[in-house]
N, C-alpha and C positions, 0 to 999 in steps of 0.2 A: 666646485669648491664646497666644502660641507664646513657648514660653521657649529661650533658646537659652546652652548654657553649654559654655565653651572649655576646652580642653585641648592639651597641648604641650609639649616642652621649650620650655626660656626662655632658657640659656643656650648659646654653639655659639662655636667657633673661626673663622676669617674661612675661607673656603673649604668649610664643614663646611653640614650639613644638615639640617633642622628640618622634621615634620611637626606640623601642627592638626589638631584636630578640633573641630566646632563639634557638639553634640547637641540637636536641638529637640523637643520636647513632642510632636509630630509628628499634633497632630488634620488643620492643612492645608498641613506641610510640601512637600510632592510641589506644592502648589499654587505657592509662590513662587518666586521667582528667592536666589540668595545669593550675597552679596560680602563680601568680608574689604579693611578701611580701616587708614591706619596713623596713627599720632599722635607726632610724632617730637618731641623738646624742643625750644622755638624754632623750630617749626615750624606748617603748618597740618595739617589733615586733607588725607592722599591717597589713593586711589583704588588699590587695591593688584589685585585680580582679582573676576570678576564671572562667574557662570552660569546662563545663564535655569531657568525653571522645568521645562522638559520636558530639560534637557540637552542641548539642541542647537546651544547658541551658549557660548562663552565669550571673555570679553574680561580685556585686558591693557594696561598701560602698557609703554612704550616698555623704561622703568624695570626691571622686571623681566621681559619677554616673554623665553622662552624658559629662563629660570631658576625661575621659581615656574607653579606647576600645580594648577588646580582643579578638584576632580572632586565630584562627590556619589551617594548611596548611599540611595534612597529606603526602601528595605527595612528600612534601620537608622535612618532620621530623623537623618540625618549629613551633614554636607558636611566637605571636605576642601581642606587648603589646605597642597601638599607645598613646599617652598621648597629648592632647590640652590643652590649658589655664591654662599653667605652672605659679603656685605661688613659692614663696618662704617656704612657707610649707611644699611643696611636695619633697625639699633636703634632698636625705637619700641614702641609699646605698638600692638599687633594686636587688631582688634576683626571679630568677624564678624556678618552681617546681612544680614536676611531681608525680604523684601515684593514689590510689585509694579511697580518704579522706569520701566519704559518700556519701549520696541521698538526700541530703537538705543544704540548703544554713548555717546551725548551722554547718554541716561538713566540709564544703566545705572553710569556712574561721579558720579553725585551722588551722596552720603550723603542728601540731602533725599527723598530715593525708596524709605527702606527705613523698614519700621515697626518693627522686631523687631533688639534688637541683644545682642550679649554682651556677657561683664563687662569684658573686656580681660586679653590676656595681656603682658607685659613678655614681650620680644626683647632681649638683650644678644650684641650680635655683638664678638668679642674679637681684636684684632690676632695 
């Protein structure tokens, strides 16, 4: 069982800058892919950034591509999810997640494709 628990500011001014860290248990961390979801009020689950298991792919929505950056650190049983040019949009509750969802970015942004999630952190983006 891989446990995975978050860490982060929570709160950030609209333009300002937020990093996570997500920390797993780490028996077969290096083994999965991890993506970070968002849960926004009145809203559905979305698909926020994704990075295979070896590092060599990473995927984005349109949404935030080129503003939010995922990286991971197998060494430390950590993945990372930097976020820049924080809107008011982007306030949701952030959730990261861990398994083996697929070989194409169609899989890769399901939720239904990760086994391993964390607790959720509240995002409050501030005008």
């Amino acid at each position: 069982q891989v446990q995975l628990v978050e860490s982060g500011g929570e709160l950030v001014q609209g333009g300002g800058s937020l990093r996570f860290s997500c920390a797993a248990s780490g028996r077969t961390f290096s083994s999965y892919a991890m993506a970070w979801f968002c849960l926004a009020l009145g809203q559905a689950r979305e698909f926020v950034a994704a990075i295979s298991w070896n590092g060599c792919s990473t995927y984005y929505p349109d949404s935030v591509k080129g503003r939010f950056t995922i990286s991971r650190d197998d060494s430390k049983n950590t993945g990372y999810l930097q976020m820049n040019s924080l809107n008011t949009e982007d306030t949701a509750v952030y959730y990261c997640a861990a398994g083996s969802p697929g070989y194409s970015y169609y899989y890769y942004r399901r939720s239904e494709g990760y086994s391993y999630w964390g607790q959720g952190t509240q995002v409050t983006v501030s005008s």
